[in-house]
N, CA, C and O of each residue as an XYZ file, in Angstrom:
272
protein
N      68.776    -32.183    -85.530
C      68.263    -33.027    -86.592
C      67.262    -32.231    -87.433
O      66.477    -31.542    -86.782
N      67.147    -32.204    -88.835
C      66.540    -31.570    -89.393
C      65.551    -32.613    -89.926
O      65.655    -33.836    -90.020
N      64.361    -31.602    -90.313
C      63.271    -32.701    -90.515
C      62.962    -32.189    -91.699
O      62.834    -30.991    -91.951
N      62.788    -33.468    -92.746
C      62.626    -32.977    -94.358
C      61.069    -32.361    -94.196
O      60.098    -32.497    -93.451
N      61.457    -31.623    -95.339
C      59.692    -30.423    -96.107
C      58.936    -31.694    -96.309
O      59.347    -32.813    -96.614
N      57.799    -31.279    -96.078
C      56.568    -32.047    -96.586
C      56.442    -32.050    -98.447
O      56.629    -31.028    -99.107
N      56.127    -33.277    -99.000
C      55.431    -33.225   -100.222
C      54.476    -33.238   -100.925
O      53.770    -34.236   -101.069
N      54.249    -31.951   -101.584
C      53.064    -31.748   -102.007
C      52.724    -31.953   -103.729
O      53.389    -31.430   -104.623
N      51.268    -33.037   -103.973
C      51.678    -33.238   -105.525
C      51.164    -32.250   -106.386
O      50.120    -31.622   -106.213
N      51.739    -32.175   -107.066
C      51.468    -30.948   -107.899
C      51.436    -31.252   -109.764
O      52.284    -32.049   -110.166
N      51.047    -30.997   -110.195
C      50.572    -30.963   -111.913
C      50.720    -29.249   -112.781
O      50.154    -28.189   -112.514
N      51.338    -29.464   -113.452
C      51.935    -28.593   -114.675
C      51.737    -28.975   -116.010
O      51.446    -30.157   -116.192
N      51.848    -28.086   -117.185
C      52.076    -28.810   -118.217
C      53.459    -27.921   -118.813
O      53.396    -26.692   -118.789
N      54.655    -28.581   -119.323
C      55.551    -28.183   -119.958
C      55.656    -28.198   -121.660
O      54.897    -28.883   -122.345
N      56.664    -27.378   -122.194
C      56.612    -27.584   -123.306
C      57.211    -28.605   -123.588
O      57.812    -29.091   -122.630
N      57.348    -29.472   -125.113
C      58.087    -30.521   -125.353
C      59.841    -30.297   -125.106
O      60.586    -31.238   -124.833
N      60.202    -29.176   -125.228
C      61.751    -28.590   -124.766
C      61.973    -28.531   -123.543
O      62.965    -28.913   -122.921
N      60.938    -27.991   -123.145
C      60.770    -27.755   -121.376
C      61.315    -29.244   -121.198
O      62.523    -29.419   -121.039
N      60.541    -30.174   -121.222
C      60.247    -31.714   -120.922
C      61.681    -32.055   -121.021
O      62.291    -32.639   -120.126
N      62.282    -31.609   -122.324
C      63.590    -32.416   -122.996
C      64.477    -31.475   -121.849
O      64.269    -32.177   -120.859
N      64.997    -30.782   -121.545
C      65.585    -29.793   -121.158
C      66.233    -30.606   -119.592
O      67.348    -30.959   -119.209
N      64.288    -30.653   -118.794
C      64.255    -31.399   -117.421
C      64.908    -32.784   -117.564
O      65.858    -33.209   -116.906
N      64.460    -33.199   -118.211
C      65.057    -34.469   -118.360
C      66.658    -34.958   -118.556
O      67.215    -35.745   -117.791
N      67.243    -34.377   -119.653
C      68.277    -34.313   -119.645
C      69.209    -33.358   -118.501
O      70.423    -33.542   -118.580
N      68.814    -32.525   -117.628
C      69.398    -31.770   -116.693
C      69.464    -33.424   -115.570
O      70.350    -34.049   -114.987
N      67.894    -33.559   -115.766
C      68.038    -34.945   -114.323
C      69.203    -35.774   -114.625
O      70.284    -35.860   -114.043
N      68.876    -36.200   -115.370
C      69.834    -37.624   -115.879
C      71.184    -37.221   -115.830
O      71.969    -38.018   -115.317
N      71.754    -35.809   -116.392
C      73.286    -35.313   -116.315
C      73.886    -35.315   -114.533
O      74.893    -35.889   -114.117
N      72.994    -34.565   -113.809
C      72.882    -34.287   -112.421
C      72.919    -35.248   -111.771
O      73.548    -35.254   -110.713
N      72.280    -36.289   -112.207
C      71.928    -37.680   -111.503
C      70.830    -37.707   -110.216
O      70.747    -38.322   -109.152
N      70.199    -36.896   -110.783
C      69.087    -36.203   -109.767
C      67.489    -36.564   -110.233
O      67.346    -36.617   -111.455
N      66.332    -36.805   -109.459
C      64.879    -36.882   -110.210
C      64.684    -35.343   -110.754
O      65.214    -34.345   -110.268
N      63.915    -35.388   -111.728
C      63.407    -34.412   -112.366
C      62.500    -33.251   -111.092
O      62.389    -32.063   -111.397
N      62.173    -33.541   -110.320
C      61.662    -32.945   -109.066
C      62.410    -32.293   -108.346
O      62.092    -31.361   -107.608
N      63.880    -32.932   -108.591
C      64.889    -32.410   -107.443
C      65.200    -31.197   -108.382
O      65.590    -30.177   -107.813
N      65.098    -31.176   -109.528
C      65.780    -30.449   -110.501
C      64.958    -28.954   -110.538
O      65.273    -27.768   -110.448
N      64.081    -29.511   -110.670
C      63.021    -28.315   -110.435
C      63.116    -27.555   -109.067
O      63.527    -26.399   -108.972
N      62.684    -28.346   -107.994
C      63.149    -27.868   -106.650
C      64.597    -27.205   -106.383
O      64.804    -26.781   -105.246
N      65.715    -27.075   -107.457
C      66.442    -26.194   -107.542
C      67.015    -24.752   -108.024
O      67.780    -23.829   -107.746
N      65.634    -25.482   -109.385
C      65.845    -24.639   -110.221
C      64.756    -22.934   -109.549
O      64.925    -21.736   -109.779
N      63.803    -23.619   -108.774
C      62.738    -22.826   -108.465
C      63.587    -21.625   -107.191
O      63.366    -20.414   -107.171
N      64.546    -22.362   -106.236
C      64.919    -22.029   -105.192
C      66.111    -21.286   -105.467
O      66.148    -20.233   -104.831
N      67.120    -21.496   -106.225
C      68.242    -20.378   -107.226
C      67.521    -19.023   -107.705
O      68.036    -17.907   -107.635
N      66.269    -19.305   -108.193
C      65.868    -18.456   -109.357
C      65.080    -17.371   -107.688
O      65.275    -16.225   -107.284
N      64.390    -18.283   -107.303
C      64.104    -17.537   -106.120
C      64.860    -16.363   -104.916
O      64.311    -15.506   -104.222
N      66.568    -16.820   -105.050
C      67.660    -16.253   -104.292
C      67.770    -14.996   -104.827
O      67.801    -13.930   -104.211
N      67.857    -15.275   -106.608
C      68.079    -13.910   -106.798
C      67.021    -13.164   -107.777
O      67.080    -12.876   -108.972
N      66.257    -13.015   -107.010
C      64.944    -12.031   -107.806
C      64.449    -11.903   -106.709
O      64.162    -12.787   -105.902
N      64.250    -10.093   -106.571
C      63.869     -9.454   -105.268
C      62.675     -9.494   -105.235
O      61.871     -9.685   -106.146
N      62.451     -9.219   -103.624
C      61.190     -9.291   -103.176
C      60.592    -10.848   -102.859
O      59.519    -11.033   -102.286
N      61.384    -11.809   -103.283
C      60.827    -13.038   -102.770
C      62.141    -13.373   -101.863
O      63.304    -12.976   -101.929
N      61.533    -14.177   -101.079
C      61.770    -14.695    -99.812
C      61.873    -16.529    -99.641
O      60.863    -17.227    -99.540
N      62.975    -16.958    -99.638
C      62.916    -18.538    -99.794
C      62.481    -18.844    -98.143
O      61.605    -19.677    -97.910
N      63.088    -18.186    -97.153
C      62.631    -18.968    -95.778
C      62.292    -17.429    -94.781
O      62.180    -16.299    -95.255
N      62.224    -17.671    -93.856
C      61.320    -19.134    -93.387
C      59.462    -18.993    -94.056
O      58.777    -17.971    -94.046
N      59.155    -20.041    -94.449
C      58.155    -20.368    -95.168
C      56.841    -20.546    -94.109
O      57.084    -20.964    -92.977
N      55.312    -20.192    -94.527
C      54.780    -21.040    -93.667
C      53.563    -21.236    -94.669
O      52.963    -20.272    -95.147
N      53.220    -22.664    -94.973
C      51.827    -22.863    -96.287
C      50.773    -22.400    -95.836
O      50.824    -21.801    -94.762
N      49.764    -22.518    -96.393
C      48.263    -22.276    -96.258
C      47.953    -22.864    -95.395
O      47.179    -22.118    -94.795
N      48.037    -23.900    -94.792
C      47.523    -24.433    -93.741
C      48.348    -23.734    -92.570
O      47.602    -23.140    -91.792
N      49.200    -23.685    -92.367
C      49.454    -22.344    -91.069
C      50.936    -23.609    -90.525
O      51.497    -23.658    -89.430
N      51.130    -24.272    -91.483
C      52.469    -25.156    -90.512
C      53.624    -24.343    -91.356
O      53.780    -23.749    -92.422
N      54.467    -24.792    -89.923
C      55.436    -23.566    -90.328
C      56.532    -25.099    -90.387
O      56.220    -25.992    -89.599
N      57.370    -25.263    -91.018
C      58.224    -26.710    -91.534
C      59.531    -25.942    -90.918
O      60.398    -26.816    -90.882
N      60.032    -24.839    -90.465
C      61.009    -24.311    -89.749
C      61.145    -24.650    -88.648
O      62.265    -24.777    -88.153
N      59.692    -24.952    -87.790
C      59.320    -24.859    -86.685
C      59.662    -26.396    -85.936
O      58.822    -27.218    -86.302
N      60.544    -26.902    -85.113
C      60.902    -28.379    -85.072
C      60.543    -28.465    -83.576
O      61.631    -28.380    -83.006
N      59.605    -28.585    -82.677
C      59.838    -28.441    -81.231
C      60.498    -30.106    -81.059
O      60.869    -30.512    -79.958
């Protein structure tokens, strides 16, 4: 059983295109604008070296891989 990532809230500011862009990606996708991002961040992440999508562990030292 896998146990979903924790959510953390977070604040940005986008451009008005940016905004239009997210939005219309959500709504086409049928996805929240969050999910959209959370994909867009994790693709872009796969392929540009030197970053690392898993296993993750935040600032606070929990590791969300870690399921005992």
């Amino acid at each position: 059983m896998r146990i979903p990532p924790r959510k953390y809230p977070t604040s940005f500011h986008l451009s008005l295109h940016a905004r239009t862009l997210l939005r219309e990606l959500a709504q086409k996708l049928g996805i929240s604008q969050a999910s959209v991002l959370e994909i867009v961040i994790r693709e872009r992440a796969a392929i540009t070296p030197g970053v690392r999508e898993e296993p993750y562990v935040d600032h606070e030292g929990d590791d969300p891989t870690h399921h005992p």
